[in-house]
C-alpha positions in Angstrom: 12.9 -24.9 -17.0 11.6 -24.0 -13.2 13.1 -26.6 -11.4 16.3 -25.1 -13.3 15.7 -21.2 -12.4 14.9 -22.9 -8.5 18.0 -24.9 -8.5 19.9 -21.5 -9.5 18.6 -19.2 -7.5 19.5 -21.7 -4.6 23.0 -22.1 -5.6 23.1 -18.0 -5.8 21.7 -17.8 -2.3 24.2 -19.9 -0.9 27.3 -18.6 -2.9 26.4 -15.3 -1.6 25.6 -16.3 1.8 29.2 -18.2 2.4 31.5 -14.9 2.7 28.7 -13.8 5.2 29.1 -17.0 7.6 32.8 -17.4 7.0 33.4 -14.1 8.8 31.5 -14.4 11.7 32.2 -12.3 14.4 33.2 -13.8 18.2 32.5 -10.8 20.8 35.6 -10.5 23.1 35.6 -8.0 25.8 38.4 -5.5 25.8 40.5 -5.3 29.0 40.0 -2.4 31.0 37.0 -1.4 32.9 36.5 1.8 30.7 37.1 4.5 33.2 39.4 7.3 32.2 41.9 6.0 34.4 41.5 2.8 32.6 39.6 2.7 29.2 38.6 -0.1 27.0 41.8 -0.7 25.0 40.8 -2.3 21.6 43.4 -4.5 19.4 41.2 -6.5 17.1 37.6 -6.1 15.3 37.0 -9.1 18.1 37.1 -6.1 21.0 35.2 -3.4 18.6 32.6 -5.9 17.4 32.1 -6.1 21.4 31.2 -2.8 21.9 29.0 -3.0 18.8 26.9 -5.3 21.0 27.3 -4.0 24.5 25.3 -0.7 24.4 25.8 -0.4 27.7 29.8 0.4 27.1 28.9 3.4 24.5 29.3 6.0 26.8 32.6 4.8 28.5 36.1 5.6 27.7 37.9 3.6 24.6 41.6 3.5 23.8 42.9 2.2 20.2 45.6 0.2 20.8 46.2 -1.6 16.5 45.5 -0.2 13.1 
């Protein structure tokens, strides 16, 4: 009955984590240099998920460019 419960509780682990590596972001900078004359414009999640990880950015200017 254990080596049951493990086995499931493994297969529920990796069911649920599947969706979470499937999506995997790729970080790809926006172009623009983020200046008011010429913001970050942002197209894709690719160019947000960038600024997600590039603190540095968060207080330059951003355009959105795509729903």
């Amino acid at each position: 009955m254990k080596a049951h419960f493990t086995y499931l509780t493994i297969l529920c682990w990796l069911c649920m984590s599947i969706p979470y590596f499937a999506v995997a972001q790729t970080a790809i900078q926006p172009t623009g240099n983020g200046s008011t004359s010429s913001p970050y414009l942002i197209s894709n999640l690719s160019e947000l998920y960038w600024i997600s990880q590039n603190s540095s950015s968060w207080d330059k200017q951003f355009q959105q460019t795509a729903n």
